[in-house]
C-alpha positions as CSV (number, residue, x, y, z in Angstrom):
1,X,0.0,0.0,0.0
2,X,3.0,2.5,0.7
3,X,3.9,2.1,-2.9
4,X,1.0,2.6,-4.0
5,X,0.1,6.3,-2.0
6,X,4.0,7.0,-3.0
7,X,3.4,7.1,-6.6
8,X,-0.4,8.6,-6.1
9,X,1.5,11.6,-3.9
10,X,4.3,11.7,-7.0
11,X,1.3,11.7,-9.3
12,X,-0.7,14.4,-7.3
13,X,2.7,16.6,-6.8
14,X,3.2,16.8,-10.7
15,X,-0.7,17.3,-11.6
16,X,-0.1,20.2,-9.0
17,X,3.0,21.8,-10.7
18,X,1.0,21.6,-13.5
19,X,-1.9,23.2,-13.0
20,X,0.2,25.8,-11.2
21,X,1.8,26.7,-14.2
22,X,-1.0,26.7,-16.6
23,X,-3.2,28.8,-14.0
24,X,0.0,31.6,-12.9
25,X,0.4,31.5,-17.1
26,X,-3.2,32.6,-17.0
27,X,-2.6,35.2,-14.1
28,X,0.1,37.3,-15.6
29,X,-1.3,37.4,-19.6
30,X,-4.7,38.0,-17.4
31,X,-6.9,35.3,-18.9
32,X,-10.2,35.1,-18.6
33,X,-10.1,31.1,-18.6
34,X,-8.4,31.7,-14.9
35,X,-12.3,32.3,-14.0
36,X,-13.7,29.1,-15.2
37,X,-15.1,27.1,-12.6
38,X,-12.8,24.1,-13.0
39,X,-9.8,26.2,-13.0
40,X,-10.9,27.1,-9.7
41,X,-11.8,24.3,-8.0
42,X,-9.5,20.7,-9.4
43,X,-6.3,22.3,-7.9
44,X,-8.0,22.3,-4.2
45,X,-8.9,18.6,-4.7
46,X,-5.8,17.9,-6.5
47,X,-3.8,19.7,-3.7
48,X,-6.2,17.8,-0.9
49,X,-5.1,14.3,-2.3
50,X,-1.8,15.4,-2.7
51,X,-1.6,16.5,1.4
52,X,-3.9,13.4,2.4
53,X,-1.0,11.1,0.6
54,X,1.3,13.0,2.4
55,X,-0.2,13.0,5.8
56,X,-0.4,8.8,5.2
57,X,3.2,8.8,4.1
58,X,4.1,10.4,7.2
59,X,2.5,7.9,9.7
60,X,3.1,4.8,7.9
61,X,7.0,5.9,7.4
62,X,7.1,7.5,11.4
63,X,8.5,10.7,9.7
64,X,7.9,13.8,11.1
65,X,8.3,17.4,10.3
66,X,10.2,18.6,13.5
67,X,11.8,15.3,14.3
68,X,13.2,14.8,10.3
69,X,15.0,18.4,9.1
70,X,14.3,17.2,5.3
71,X,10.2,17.1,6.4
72,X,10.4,20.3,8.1
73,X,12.4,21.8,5.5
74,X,10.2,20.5,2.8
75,X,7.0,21.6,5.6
76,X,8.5,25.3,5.7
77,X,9.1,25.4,2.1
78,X,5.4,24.4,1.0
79,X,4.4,27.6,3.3
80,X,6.5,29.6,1.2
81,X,5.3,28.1,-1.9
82,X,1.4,28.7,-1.0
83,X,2.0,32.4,0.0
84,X,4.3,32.7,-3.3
85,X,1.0,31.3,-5.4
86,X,-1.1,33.3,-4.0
87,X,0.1,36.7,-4.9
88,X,1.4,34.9,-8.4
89,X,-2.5,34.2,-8.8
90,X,-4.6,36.3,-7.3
91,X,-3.1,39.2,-4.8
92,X,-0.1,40.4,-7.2
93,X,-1.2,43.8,-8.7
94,X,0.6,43.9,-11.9
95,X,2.2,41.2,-14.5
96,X,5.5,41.6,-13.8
97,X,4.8,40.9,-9.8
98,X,2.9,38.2,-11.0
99,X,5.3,36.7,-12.9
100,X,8.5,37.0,-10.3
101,X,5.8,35.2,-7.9
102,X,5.2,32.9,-9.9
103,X,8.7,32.0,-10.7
104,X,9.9,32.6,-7.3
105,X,7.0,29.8,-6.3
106,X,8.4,27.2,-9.2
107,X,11.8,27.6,-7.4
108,X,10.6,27.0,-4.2
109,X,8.5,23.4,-6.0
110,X,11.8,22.4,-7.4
111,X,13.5,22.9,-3.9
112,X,10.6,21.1,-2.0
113,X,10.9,18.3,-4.9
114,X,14.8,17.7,-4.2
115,X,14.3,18.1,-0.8
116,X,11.8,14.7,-1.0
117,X,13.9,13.1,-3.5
118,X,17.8,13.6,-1.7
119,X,16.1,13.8,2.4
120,X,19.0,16.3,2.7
121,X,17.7,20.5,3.2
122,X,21.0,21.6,1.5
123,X,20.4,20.6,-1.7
124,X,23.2,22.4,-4.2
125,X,25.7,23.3,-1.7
């Protein structure tokens, strides 16, 4: 079963990159299709799944963020990379802020992604 919710989280992670992309694309040209119902809803489910997996990951592995550094690095880093979204998305005023948040909050994905790949926080150094 641990494989299983691995590769579902994996799954979930890249669907959310994805979506995140396509929607700060949307964001910064100032789409209209940014207002369509879907476009507003499938990444809170996606992103549910994606934290449910995690949450059963963390039990069935007895990993912890606080007690593993990697977790809480990867726990502090997913802060950053929701308040980054959100002014890429919605609270940035103008296209160029959008856009650095948005690539700012790509950085901080790829971080959180070698983070869970490596379990070492000083990825690069």
């Amino acid at each position: 079963m641990y494989a299983i919710i691995k590769n579902a989280h994996i799954s979930f992670a890249i669907i959310s990159i994805s979506l995140f992309v396509l929607r700060a694309c949307w964001s910064v040209i100032e789409s209209q299709q940014l207002q369509k119902p879907w476009a507003k809803t499938v990444p809170h489910i996606n992103d549910a799944l994606l934290l449910a997996c995690a949450i059963y990951l963390m039990n069935a592995s007895h990993q912890f963020p606080f007690t593993n550094d990697w977790l809480t690095a990867k726990f502090f880093a997913l802060l950053v990379y929701i308040g980054m979204g959100t002014i890429a998305i919605k609270r940035g005023k103008t296209k160029g802020i959008r856009l650095l948040f948005s690539l700012i909050a790509v950085a901080t994905f790829c971080y959180i992604f070698a983070v869970a790949r490596t379990h070492s926080t000083l990825i690069g150094l």
